[in-house]
C-alpha positions, 0 to 999 in steps of 0.5 A: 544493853541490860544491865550495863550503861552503854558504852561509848559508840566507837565506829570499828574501822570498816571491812575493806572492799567487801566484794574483792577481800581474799576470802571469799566462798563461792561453795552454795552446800556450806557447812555453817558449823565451820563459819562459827567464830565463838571468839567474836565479842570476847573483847571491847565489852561484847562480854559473850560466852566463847567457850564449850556448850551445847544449845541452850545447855547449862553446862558451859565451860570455859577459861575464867580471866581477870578482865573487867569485862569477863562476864562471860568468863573469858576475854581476850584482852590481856588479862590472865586465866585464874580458873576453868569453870563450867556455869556462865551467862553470855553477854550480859553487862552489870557484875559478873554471872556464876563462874562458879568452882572454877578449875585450876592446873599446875604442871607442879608445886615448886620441889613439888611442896603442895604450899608452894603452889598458889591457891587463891584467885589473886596470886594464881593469876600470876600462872595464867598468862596466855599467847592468843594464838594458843586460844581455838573456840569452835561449836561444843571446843575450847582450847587454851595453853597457859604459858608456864601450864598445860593445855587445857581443852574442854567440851560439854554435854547439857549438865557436865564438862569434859576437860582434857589436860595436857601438862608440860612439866619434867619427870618427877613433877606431880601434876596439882589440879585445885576447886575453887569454892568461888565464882566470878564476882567473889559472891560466895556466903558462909557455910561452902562446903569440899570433900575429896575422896583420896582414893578416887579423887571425887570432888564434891561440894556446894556454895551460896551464891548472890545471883547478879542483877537481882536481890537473889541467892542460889546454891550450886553443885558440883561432883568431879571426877578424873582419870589418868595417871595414878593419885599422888594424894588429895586434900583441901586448901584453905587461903594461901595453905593447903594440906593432903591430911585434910579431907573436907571443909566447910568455910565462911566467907570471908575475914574482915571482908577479904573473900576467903578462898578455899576448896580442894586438891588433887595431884597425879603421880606423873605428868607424862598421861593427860588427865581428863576432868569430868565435872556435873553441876546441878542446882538441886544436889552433889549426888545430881550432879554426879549422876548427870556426870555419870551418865552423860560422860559414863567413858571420859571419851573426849573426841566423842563429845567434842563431835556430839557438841558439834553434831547438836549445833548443826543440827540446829544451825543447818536449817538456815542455809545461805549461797555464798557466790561472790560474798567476803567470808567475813561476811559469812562468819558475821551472819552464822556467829550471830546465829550460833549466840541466839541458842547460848542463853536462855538456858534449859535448867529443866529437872533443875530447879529447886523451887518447884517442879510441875513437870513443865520445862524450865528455862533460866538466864532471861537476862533481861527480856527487855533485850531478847524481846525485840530481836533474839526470841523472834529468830528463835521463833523462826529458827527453833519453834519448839524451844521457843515453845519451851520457854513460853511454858517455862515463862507460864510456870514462873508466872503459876508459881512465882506470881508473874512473868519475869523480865529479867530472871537468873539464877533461880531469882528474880531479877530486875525489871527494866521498864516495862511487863515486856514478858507480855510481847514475847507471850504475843509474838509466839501465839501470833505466829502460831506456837503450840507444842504444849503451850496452855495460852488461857494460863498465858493470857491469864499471866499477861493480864495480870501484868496488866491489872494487878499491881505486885508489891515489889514491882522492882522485879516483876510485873509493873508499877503504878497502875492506878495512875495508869488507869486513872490518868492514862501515864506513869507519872513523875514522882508517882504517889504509889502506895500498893506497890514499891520500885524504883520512882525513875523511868516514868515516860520509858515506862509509859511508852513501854506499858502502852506496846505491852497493852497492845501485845495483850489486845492481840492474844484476846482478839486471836482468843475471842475476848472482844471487850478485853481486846478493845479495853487494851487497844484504848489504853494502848494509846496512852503513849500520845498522852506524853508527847509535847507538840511544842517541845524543843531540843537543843544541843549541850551547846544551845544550838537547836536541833531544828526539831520541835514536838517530843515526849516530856514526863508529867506530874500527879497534877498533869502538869508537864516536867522536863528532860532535856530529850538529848539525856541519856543519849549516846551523846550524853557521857555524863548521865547515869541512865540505869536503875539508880534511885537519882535516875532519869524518866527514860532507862538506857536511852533518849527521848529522842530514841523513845520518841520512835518506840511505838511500835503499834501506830507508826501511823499515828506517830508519823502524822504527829512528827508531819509527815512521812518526809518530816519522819524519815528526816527526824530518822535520820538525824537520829543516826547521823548524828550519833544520838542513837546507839546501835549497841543497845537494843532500843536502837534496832527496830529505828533501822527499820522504821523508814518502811511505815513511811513508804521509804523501804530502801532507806531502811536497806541503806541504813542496815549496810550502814551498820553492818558491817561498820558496827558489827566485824567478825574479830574479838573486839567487833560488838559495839556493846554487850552481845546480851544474850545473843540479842546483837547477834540476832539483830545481825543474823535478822538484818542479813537475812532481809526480814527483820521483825516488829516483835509482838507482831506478825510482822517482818519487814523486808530488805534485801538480804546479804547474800544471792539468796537464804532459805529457812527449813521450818523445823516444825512444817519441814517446808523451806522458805527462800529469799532470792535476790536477782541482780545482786551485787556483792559490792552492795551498790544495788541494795534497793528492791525494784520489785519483788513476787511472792510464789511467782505473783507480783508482791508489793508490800514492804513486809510479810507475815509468819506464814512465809516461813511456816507455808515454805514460801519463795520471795524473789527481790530485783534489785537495782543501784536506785530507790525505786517505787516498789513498797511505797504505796499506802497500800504496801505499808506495814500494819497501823493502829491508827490510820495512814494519812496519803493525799488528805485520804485515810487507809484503816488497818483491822488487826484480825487473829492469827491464821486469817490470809493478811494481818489487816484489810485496807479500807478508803 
């Protein structure tokens, strides 16, 4: 949940009686546009993007509030409106993103005296209280009526918002609509210059900006034009005083600290007309920002745009269609939500960059790789291939000209990485399953192995520290002694663990690459994560009761002594550490030992040997949920839902994802246990519904049984449709555990299926039934291991072999 700390796990009140709501759908051809509720995780910290946009598109407008959590700009939660702006990020935590020149309308100044409206942010806020049933959110809509204001609709194209005002005031009133040189978190530097054209009434301007979550900047741009009734006059307001005699402004900052508000005005001769408001924006110049205006918004047709905006959402999102008999439409709306936030970040800035331009594609707002890697980019591999091929491309060129690949990037900066180069398992999730469409993976494996070689003198924001000791001592020590690069001296197991699974990433790309030696080399250091883990390591509660589990990873010394951490810290228990990037911060980032002692994705058979067992795994699973030390909204939490299937135990996987879903995860404001990052806890929802839930960095997909009688995938790339049908599903969900399961009509065993499934358009059929069956259990049936299974004092092998063979590994006794 980057880069936020967690919030408190707090168990929403479950959905009652699933099966036998009043809502319920029984329609098999549903148009999954009308199951979109964007206002999901608008409240309670989710910190989503609720408003008009496009997928992937830049543009993306909103009303702006108050609220300590308005990092996507609007929450519902009380708080008033102070601006309608066009840039934002969705989801994220840590200090508010863009927000940038927001939007503000009054029907009328008092004896309309243009100094007696309120210009500034913080009295303005006075006139934006709203009722919530005033709000209406649908795919490329946003709608809200301000109680003493107009309604104020808004749709968006890829780089321009269209906003309709429709004011309320009495005859006489001129109608004020102000720009704000702001954005959400005040970043704003010297030198922001407004201009109005008092005939027109074009607005145009341009700021200095601090990206969040970085050591960046970034200039934005915007050009605004309106039509409607006639232009009363124009002018520019600076603080609290504004005047129609003066035409542009430059301004600073600030005085004495204060963020010193200034921008532009326009008024309207009558408020009887609605007046449309047409705003580009641009990062590359004021006249970009107009033409993309021009030319995407040439007519001010708003109920053309509004249909276009939700034209292109289904068309992305009518490729994954679901029967519906029997199954609660808040179901329904969960699963197509979640979809809907995968495709809101990352977004396409191509053609806007300042910085370079190769005539590649160029994505922004990874905000952070961390989260999207492990759920959010895998979907879109299924769901979008060829924007996941544009921003492997995108993540190439930063590489090219950048030096590396980002973890976290946003406005055009660098932002800050977390743990590990986790670059590197998106770069092998997409080559493994088969992203092409443009893609130069000799540049791309290029990039990873210098993540993995070369040491970045700022690994604070890209690449990865401590690669000597790496080499040399095979872990990340505690208070390295590291003088080629500089960072943040915390995270040392997290980072640890996470360098290992990035290695084993990269060993992947140069065995599908033919590069034998480099793949050997990789898979060795890969294993450095046992090189951390403790047998006789204890854990006990704050109380001192032992929690009867012994053997954890513990953080190590230059010397190879060993240090410690207590293995509850930084869990969701803990509510007094600080787990983020702070100097003075644990060896873990945003979570536990016990949660890091699951995260090697790579060799669960290793791991399950070291733990005693299958039983003693599943067990330790266990206690790990039940008692609360995990946290399902934080992203380390999710592939733990699943881990039950690399110790022959699939249907306790199924059992603990209806154990989430939908107690953690509700279809209302306040139903996201934590930030929604960029669309990573909507696709952790949309995988666990659907059945199939990824190892990312793998061709792996682990199987459950999904939500619903049946979903199918259209490939967008093969046009073939893949189908997960349940037989004797239960809407109830008593009868969630698979019994047995064919593949294309022949008998299936195994627990997990590979990429082909949905490239080939292949049919999985699972009975069901109200018992733990058999079925995925076998040694045999189990997912792939670097290291060995162990069954009966005998031992399976996995060979890992290159993308496009029959199976990702051949068994051998």
């Amino acid at each position: 949940m980057a880069p936020a700390l967690k919030l408190l796990a707090l168990c929403l009140p479950v959905v009652a009686a699933r099966a036998a709501a009043a809502l319920t759908s029984r329609d098999k051809n549903i148009d999954p546009i009308d199951y979109v509720d964007q206002l999901i995780g608008s409240s309670n910290g989710g910190n989503v993007f609720p408003g008009a946009t496009v997928p992937y598109g830049m543009a993306k407008a909103v009303a702006d509030t108050t609220s300590g959590s308005n990092q996507g700009g609007f929450t519902l939660d009380g708080t008033p409106v102070t601006g309608f702006s066009v840039l934002h990020d969705s989801g994220t935590g840590g200090s508010p993103s863009l927000g940038n020149f927001p939007l503000f309308p009054y029907n009328a100044c008092a004896d309309n005296d243009v100094n007696r409206c309120d210009f500034p942010k913080k009295t303005r806020a006075q006139h934006g209280t709203f009722k919530n049933d005033s709000v209406v959110a649908k795919p490329g809509y946003f709608s809200i009526t301000l109680a003493d204001g107009p309604q104020v609709e808004m749709t968006a194209t890829h780089h321009a918002a269209l906003f309709k005002f429709t004011f309320t005031g009495k005859d006489g009133d001129k109608p004020l609509i102000l720009q704000d040189l702001t954005d959400l978190s005040n970043s704003r530097q010297d030198n922001a210059s407004v201009a109005v054209d008092t005939t027109s009434g074009r607005i145009k301007g341009n700021a200095l900006f601090v990206s969040s979550f970085s050591q960046g900047t970034y200039r934005a741009y915007f050009c605004t034009d309106f039509k409607g009734p006639a232009i009363a006059d124009a002018g520019i307001f600076v603080d609290s005083r504004a005047s129609a005699d003066v035409h542009d402004l430059k301004i600073s900052r600030s005085i004495n600290g204060y963020p010193l508000p200034g921008g532009a005005f326009v008024r309207f001769a009558d408020g009887h007309s609605p007046v449309y408001a047409r705003v580009g924006v641009s990062l590359i110049s004021e006249d970009q920002a107009c033409a993309s205006a021009e030319q995407e918004v040439p007519d001010f047709d708003f109920d053309m745009h509004a249909q276009d905006a939700r034209d292109a959402w289904k068309a992305k999102m009518s490729n994954i269609q679901v029967v519906t008999e029997g199954v609660d439409a808040s179901l329904i709306k969960n699963f197509y939500s979640g979809i809907y936030r995968t495709m809101v970040n990352p977004q396409n800035y191509t053609g806007e960059n300042p910085l370079w331009n190769d005539g590649e594609p160029y994505f922004d707002s990874f905000y952070c790789i961390w989260d999207l890697f492990r759920s959010q980019l895998p979907f879109l591999t299924i769901l979008d291939p060829a924007a996941v091929s544009q921003m492997i491309r995108s993540l190439i060129s930063t590489y090219e000209h950048d030096g590396w690949l980002p973890d976290c990037r946003m406005s055009l900066s660098r932002g800050y990485t977390q743990g590990g180069s986790n670059a590197d398992n998106v770069l092998a999730d997409a080559y493994l399953k088969g992203i092409k469409d443009g893609v130069d993976w000799d540049k791309g494996y290029a990039a990873v192995k210098k993540d993995a070689e070369v040491e970045p003198f700022d690994w604070c924001c890209h690449g990865r520290g401590g690669i000597d000791a790496w080499n040399s001592l095979g872990y990340i020590p505690v208070q390295d002694f590291d003088y080629k690069g500089f960072g943040t001296l915390t995270r040392s197991l997290s980072r640890t663990l996470e360098y290992a699974y990035n290695d084993f990433a990269i060993s992947q790309m140069a065995g599908g690459m033919g590069n034998k030696d480099e793949q050997e080399t990789y898979i060795k250091s890969s294993r450095h994560w046992e090189n951390l883990y403790r047998a006789d390591q204890k854990s006990a509660f704050a109380n001192g009761t032992d929690t009867g589990y012994t053997g954890f990873f513990q953080p190590k010394y230059l010397n190879q002594t060993w240090g410690y951490q207590d293995p509850l810290k930084c869990s969701n228990l803990d509510d007094k550490s600080v787990c983020s990037l702070q100097n003075s911060g644990p060896e873990t980032f945003e979570s536990s030992i016990w949660e890091y002692g699951f995260f090697v994705p790579h060799d669960q058979a290793r791991l399950i040997t070291l733990y005693g067992g299958p039983e003693a795994f599943c067990r330790r699973l266990d206690y790990l949920h039940d008692k609360g030390i995990t946290y399902i909204g934080n992203e380390p939490a999710f592939l733990t839902v699943f881990q039950y299937h690399y110790a022959g135990r699939p249907a306790l996987s199924a059992k603990r994802s209806h154990f989430y879903i939908p107690r953690f995860f509700q279809p209302t404001p306040p139903g996201l246990p934590g930030n929604d990052d960029s669309g990573a806890m909507g696709s952790f929802v949309a995988f666990s519904m659907m059945g199939l839930f990824p190892n990312p960095g793998q061709d792996v997909y682990l199987i459950t049984p999904p939500f619903f009688p049946s979903v199918s995938i259209k490939n967008p790339v093969t046009g073939k449709t893949a189908t997960i049908r349940n037989v004797n599903f239960d809407a109830a969900y008593h009868d969630i555990y698979i019994q047995s399961a064919t593949l294309d009509g022949k008998e299936y065993t195994k627990n997990w299926i590979d990429h082909s499934f949905f490239t080939e358009g292949k049919e999985l059929v699972l009975t069901l039934g109200k018992n733990e069956s058999s079925w995925g259990t076998a040694v045999a049936d189990l997912p792939p291991s670097l290291g060995p299974y162990l069954s009966n004092n005998q031992t399976l092998s996995r060979r890992w072999s290159v993308p496009g063979s029959a199976q990702l590994y051949q068994p051998s006794m």
